[in-house]
VOPAGU-2260 file (C-alpha; in pm, 1 decimal, decimal comma):
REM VOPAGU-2260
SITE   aa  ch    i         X         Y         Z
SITE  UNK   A    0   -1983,1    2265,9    5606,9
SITE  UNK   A    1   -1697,4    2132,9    5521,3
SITE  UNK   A    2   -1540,4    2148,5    5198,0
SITE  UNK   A    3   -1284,5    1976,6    5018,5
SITE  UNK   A    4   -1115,4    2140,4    4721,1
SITE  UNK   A    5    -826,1    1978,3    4483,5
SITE  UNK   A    6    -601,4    2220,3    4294,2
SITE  UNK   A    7    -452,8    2156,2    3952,6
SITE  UNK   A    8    -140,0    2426,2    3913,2
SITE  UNK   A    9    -175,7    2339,7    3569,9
SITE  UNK   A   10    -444,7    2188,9    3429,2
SITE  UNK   A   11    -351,1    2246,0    3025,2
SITE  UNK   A   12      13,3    2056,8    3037,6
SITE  UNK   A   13      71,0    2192,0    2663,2
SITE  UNK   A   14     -21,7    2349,0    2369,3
SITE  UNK   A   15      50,6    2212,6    1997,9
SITE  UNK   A   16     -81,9    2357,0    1662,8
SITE  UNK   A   17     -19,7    2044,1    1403,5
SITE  UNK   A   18     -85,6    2003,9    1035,4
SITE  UNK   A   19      17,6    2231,9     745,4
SITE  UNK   A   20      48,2    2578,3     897,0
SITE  UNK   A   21     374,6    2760,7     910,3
SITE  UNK   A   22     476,1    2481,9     626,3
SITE  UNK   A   23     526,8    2578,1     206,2
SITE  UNK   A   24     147,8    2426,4     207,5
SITE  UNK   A   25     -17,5    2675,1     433,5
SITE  UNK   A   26    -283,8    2877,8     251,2
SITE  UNK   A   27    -529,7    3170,5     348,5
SITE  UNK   A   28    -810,7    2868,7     397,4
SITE  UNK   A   29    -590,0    2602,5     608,1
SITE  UNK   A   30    -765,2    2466,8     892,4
SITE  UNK   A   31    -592,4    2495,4    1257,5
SITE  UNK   A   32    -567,7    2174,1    1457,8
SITE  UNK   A   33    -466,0    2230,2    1814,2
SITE  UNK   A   34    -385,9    1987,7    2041,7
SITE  UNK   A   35    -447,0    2060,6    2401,2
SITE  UNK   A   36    -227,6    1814,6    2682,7
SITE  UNK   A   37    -425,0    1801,8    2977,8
SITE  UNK   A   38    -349,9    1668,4    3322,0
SITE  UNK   A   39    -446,6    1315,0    3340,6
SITE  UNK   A   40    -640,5    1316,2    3678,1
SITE  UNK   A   41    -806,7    1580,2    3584,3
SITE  UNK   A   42   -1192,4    1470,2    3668,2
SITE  UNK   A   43   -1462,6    1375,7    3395,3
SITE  UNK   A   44   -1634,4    1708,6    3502,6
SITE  UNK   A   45   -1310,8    1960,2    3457,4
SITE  UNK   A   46   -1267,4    1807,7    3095,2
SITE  UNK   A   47   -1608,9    1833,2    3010,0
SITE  UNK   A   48   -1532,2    2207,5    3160,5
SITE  UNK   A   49   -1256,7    2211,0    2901,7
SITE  UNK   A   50   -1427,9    2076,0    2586,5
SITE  UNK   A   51   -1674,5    2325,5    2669,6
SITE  UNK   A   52   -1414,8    2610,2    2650,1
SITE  UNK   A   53   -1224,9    2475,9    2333,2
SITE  UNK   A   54   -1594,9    2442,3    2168,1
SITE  UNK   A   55   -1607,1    2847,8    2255,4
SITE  UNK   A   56   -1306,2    2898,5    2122,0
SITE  UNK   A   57   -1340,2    2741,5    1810,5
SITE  UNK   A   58   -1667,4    2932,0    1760,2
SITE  UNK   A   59   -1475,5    3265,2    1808,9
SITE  UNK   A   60   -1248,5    3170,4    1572,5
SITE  UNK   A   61   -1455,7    3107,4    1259,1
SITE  UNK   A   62   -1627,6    3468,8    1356,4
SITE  UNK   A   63   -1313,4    3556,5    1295,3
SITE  UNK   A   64   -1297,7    3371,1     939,4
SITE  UNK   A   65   -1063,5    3079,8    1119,1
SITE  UNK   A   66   -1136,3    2775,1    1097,7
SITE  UNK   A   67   -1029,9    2586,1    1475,2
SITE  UNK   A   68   -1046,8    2243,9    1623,9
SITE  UNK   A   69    -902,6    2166,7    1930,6
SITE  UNK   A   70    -831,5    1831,5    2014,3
SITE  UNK   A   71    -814,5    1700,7    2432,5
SITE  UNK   A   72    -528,9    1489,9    2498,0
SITE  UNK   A   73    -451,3    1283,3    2795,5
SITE  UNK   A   74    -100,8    1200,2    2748,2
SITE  UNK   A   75    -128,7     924,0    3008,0
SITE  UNK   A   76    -418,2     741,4    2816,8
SITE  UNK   A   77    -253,0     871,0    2485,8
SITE  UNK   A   78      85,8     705,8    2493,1
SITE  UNK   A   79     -70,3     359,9    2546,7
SITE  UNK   A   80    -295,5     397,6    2218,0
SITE  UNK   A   81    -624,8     429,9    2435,4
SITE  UNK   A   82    -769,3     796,9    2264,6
SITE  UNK   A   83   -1103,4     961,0    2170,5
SITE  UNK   A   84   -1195,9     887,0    1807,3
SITE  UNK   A   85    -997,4    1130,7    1588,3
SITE  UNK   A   86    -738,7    1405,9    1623,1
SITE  UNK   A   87    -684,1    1568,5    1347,7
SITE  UNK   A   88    -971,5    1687,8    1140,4
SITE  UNK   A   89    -806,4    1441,2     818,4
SITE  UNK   A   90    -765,2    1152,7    1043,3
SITE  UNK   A   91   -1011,9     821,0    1073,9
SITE  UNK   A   92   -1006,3     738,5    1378,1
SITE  UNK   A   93    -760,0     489,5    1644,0
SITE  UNK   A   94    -618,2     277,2    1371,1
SITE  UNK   A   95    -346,5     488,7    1295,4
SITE  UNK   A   96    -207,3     597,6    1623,6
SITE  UNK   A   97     133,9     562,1    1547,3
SITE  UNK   A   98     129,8     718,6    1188,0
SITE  UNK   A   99     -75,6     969,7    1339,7
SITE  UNK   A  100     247,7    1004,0    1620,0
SITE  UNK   A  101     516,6    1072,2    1298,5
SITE  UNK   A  102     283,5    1320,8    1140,4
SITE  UNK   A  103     260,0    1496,7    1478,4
SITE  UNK   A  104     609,9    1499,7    1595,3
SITE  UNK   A  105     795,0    1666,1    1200,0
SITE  UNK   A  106     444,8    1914,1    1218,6
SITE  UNK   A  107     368,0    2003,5    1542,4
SITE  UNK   A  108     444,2    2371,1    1648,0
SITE  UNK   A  109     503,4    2379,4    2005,3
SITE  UNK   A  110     222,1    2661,4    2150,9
SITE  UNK   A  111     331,6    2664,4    2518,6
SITE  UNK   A  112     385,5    2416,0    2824,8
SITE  UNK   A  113     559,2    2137,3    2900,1
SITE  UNK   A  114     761,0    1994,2    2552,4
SITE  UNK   A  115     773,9    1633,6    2422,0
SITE  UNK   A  116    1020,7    1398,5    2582,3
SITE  UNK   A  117    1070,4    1223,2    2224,2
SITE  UNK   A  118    1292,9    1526,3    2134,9
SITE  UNK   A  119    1572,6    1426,0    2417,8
SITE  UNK   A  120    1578,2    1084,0    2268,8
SITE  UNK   A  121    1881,6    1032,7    2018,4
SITE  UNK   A  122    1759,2     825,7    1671,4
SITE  UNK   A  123    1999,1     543,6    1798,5
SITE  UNK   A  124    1827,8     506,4    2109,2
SITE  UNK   A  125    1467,2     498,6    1998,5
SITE  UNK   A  126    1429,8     166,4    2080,2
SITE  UNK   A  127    1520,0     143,2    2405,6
SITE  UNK   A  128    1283,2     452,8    2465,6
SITE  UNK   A  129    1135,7     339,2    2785,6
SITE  UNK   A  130    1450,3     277,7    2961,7
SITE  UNK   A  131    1679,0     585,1    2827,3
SITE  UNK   A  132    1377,5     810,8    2978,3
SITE  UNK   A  133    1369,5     594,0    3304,0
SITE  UNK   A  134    1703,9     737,7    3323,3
SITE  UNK   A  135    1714,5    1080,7    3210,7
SITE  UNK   A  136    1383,5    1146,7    3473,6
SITE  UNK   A  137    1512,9     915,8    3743,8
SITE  UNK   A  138    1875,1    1048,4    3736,7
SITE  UNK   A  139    1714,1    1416,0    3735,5
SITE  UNK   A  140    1902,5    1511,5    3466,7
SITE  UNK   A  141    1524,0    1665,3    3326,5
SITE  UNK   A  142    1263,1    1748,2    3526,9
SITE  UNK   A  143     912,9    1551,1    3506,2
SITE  UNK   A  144     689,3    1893,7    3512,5
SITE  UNK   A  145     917,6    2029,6    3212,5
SITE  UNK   A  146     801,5    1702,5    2965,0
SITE  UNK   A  147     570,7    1540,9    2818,0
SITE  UNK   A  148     545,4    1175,1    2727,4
SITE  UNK   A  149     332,2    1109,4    2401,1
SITE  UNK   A  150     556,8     795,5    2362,9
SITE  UNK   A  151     822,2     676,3    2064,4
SITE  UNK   A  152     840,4     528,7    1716,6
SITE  UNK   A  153    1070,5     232,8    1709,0
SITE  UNK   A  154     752,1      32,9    1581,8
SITE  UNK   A  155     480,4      49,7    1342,1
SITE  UNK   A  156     212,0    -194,6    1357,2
SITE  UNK   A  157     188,9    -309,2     985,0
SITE  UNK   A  158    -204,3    -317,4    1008,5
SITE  UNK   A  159    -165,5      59,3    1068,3
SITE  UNK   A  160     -73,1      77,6     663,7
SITE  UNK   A  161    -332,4     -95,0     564,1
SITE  UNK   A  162    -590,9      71,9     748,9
SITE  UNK   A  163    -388,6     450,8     651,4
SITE  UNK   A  164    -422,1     304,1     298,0
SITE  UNK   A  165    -806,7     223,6     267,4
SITE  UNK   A  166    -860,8     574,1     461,1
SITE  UNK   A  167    -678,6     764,2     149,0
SITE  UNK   A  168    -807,3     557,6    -132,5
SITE  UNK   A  169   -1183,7     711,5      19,9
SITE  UNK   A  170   -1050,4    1043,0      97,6
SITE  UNK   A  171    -902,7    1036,1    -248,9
SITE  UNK   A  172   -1221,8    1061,3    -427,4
SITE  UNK   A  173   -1253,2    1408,1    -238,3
SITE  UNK   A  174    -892,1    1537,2    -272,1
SITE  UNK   A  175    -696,6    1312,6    -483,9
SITE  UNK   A  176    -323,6    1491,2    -524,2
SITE  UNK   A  177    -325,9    1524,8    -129,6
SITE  UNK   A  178    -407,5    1080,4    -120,5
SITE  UNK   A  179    -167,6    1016,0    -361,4
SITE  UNK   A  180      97,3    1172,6    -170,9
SITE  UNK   A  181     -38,6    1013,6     171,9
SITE  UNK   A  182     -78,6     720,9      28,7
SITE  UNK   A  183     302,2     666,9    -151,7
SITE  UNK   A  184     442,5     769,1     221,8
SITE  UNK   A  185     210,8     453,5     316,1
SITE  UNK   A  186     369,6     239,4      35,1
SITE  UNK   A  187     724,3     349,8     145,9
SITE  UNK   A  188     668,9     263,4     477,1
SITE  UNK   A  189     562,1     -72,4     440,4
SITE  UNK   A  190     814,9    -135,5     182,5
SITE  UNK   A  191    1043,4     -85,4     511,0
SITE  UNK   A  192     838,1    -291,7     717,6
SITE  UNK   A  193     954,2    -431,4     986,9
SITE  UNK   A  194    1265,5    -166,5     992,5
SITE  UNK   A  195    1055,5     114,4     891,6
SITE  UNK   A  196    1292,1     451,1     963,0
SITE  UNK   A  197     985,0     667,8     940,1
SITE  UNK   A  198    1009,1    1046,4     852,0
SITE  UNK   A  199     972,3    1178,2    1225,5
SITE  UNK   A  200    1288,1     987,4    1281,6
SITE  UNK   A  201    1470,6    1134,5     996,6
SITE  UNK   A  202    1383,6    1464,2    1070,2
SITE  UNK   A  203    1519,7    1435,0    1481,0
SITE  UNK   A  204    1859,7    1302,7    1329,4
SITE  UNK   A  205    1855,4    1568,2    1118,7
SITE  UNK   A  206    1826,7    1850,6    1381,5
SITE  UNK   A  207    2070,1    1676,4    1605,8
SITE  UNK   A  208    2325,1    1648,9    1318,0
SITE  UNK   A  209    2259,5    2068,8    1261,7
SITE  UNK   A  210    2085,6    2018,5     935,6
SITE  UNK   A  211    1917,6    2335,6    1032,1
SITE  UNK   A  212    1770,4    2434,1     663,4
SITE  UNK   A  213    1410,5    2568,7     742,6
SITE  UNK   A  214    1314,4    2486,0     386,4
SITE  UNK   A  215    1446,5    2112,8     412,8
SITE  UNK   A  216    1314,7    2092,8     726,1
SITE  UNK   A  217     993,3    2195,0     609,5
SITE  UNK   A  218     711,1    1893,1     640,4
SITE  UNK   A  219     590,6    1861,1     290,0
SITE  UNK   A  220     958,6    1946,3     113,2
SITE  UNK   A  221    1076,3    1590,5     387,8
SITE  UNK   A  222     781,3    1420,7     218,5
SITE  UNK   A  223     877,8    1474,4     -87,7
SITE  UNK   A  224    1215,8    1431,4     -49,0
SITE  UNK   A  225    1166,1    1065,4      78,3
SITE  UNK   A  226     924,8    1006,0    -205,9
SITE  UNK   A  227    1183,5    1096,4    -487,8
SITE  UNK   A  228    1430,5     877,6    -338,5
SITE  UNK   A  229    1203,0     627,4    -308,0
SITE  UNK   A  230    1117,5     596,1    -691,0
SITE  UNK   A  231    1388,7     742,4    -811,9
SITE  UNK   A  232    1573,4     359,1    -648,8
SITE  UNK   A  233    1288,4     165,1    -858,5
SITE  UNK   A  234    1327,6     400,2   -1155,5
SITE  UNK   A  235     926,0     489,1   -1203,5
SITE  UNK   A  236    1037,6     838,8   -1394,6
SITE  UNK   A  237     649,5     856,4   -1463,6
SITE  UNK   A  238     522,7     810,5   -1111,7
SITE  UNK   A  239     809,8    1074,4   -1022,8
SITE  UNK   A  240     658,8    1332,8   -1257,5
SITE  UNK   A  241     320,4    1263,8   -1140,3
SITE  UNK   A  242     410,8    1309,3    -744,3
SITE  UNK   A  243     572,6    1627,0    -867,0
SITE  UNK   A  244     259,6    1757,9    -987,0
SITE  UNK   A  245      49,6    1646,8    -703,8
SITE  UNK   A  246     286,2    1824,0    -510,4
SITE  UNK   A  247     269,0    2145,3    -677,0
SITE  UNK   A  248    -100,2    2180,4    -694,4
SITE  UNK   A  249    -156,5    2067,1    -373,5
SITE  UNK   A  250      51,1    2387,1    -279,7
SITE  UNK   A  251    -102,4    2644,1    -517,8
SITE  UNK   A  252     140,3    2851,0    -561,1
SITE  UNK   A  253      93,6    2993,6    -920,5
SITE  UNK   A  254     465,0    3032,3   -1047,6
SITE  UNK   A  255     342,7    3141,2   -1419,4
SITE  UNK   A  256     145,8    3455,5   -1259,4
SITE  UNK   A  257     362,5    3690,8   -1081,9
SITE  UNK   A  258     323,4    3743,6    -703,7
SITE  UNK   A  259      57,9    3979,8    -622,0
SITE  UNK   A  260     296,3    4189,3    -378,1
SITE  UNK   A  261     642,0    4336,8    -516,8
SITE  UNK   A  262     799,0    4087,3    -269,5
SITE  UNK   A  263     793,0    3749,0    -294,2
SITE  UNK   A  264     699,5    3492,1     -31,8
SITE  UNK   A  265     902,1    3238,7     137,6
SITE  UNK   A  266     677,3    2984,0     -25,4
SITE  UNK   A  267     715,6    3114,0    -365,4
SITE  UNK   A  268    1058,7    3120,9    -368,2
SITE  UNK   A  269    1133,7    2776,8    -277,5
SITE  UNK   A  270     901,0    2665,9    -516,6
SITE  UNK   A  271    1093,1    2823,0    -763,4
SITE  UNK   A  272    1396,9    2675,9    -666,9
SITE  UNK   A  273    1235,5    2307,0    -665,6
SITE  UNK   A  274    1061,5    2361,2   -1022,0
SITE  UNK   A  275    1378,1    2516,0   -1160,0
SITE  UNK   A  276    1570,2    2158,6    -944,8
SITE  UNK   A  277    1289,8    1974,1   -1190,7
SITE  UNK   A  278    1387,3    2133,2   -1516,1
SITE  UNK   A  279    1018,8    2260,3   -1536,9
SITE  UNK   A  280     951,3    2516,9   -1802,0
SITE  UNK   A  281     741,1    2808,2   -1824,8
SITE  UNK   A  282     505,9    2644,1   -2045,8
SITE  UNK   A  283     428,6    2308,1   -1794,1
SITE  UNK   A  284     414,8    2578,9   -1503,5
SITE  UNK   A  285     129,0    2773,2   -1725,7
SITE  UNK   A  286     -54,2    2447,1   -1785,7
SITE  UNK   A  287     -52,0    2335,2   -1447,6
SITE  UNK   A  288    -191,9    2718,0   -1320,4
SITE  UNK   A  289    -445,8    2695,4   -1601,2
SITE  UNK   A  290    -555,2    2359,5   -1476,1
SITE  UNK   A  291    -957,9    2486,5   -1416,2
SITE  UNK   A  292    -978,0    2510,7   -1807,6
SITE  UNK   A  293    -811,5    2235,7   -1907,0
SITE  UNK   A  294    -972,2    2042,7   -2202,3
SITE  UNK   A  295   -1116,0    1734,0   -2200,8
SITE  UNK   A  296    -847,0    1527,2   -2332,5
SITE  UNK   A  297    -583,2    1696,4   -2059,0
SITE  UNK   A  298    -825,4    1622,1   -1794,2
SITE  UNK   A  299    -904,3    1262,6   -1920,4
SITE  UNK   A  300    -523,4    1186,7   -1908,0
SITE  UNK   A  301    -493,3    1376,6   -1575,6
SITE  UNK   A  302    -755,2    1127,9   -1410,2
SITE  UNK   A  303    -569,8     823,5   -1563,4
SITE  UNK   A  304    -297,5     897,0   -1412,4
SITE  UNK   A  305    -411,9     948,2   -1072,8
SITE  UNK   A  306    -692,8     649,0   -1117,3
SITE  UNK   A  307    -372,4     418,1   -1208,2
SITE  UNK   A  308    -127,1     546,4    -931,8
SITE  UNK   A  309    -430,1     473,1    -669,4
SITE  UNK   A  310    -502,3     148,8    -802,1
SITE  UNK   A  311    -137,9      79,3    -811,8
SITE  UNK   A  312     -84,2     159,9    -402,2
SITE  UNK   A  313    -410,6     -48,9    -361,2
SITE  UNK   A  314    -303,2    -296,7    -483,5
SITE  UNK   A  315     102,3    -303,7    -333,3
SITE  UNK   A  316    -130,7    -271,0     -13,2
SITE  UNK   A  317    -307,8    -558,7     -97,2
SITE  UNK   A  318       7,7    -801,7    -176,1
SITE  UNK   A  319     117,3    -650,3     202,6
SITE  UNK   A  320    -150,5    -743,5     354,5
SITE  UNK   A  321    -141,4   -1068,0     194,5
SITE  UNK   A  322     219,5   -1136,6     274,0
């Protein structure tokens, strides 16, 4: 008998852990979304093979209390638009592949392998993507088995906010601080449209410039950041306030209780420093920790507010899509 055998050197091209850990919003219960590149040729069979082993793998993890989802990526299939339903375990599917794209490239920790091409891209250049990595990989100045293509962000699709929108208006129901945040990044965004400089972007020219602060660099803090100046320009002092607070409970990091270890964390104390930037006093810091025995009136106002500030994004979402 003769048999034939094809070898794959490497059939996991890399390794990415995306989302909230090793940000300010990381907490004992976060979820772990790992992304795992695999060679496109790989046959139907080997990445059942694969799915097979991430399904084991996530399984060993929540014996462990963890809770894991790996995600199969063919970068090939991938940079065209053309994936498996979702991959992230908060996102809704295909219709936001290139939102999806920013969140991944200011989150993603790179795990091991081959890292993403996007990073030898200057901002200025993001455009001509295509052609500035024809040259890079053609001129050898990088190697092809050191990189990994997952494609650029010189263009969102303006459908892309509409459908992000719609998905956090229903997730809101579940978790509404975290929508109301998503959902102003959507409104900033398309307030750009068609020059939208999205956050990913911002964040590369910052690391090429040597803005190297950690804590400014840090996902949520570049969120916010963009949000402030965003209303802060149109003067909505109330919506400010109210982002501020969706913010810091979407965190949880009790600043009224003292830490539970003599030191404090990393998280804590850039917390500190971004309540004490908002003039926040002990006394709003209390009523925000005690907010599980709030009365009825608080609460009632509390749900106002967040009922008017989604209402308000659906309906500059609306006037979007209708312009």
């Amino acid at each position: 008998h003769n048999f034939v055998f094809t070898v794959y050197p490497y059939i996991c091209l890399s390794v990415f852990l995306m989302g909230s850990l090793g940000t300010v919003a990381q907490a004992e219960q976060s979820d772990m979304d790992l992304w795992v590149c695999h060679d496109p040729h790989l046959p139907a069979t080997d990445v059942a093979e694969l799915q097979k082993k991430c399904s084991l793998l996530e399984a060993w993890a929540a014996t462990l209390g963890a809770e894991v989802h790996c995600f199969l990526i063919d970068p090939a299939r991938f940079t065209i638009g053309d994936r498996e339903a979702q991959l992230t375990s908060d996102d809704c599917g295909t219709t936001q592949h290139y939102l999806l794209l920013d969140e991944f490239y200011r989150t993603a920790i790179w795990l091991g392998g081959r890292t993403p091409l996007w990073w030898l891209v200057p901002v200025y250049e993001e455009a001509r993507y295509a052609e500035y990595t024809h040259t890079l990989l053609s001129k050898r100045f990088i190697r092809e088995a050191d990189v990994l293509d997952l494609g650029h962000l010189a263009r969102i699709p303006p459908g892309e906010f509409l459908g992000a929108g719609m998905w956090q208006l229903f997730k809101g129901i579940e978790s509404p601080y975290k929508s109301v945040l998503k959902l102003l990044l959507t409104e900033v965004y398309a307030s750009e449209h068609p020059k939208v400089e999205c956050l990913s972007l911002r964040f590369k020219q910052a690391v090429f410039a040597n803005r190297l602060d950690v804590d400014e660099l840090d996902p949520y803090i570049v969120v916010y950041r963009r949000l402030e100046e965003y209303l802060k320009a149109r003067g909505e002092s109330e919506r400010l306030e109210l982002i501020r607070r969706c913010l810091y409970l979407k965190i949880g990091k009790r600043l009224s209780v003292p830490p539970r270890q003599r030191a404090k964390s990393w998280q804590r104390l850039l917390f500190e420093r971004l309540t004490g930037e908002w003039r926040w006093s002990q006394r709003e810091l209390a009523m925000l920790d005690s907010r599980s025995q709030w009365k009825v009136r608080q609460v009632s106002a509390e749900r106002r507010a967040l009922v008017n500030e989604l209402t308000y994004s659906y309906r500059f979402l609306s006037q979007f899509a209708r312009s």
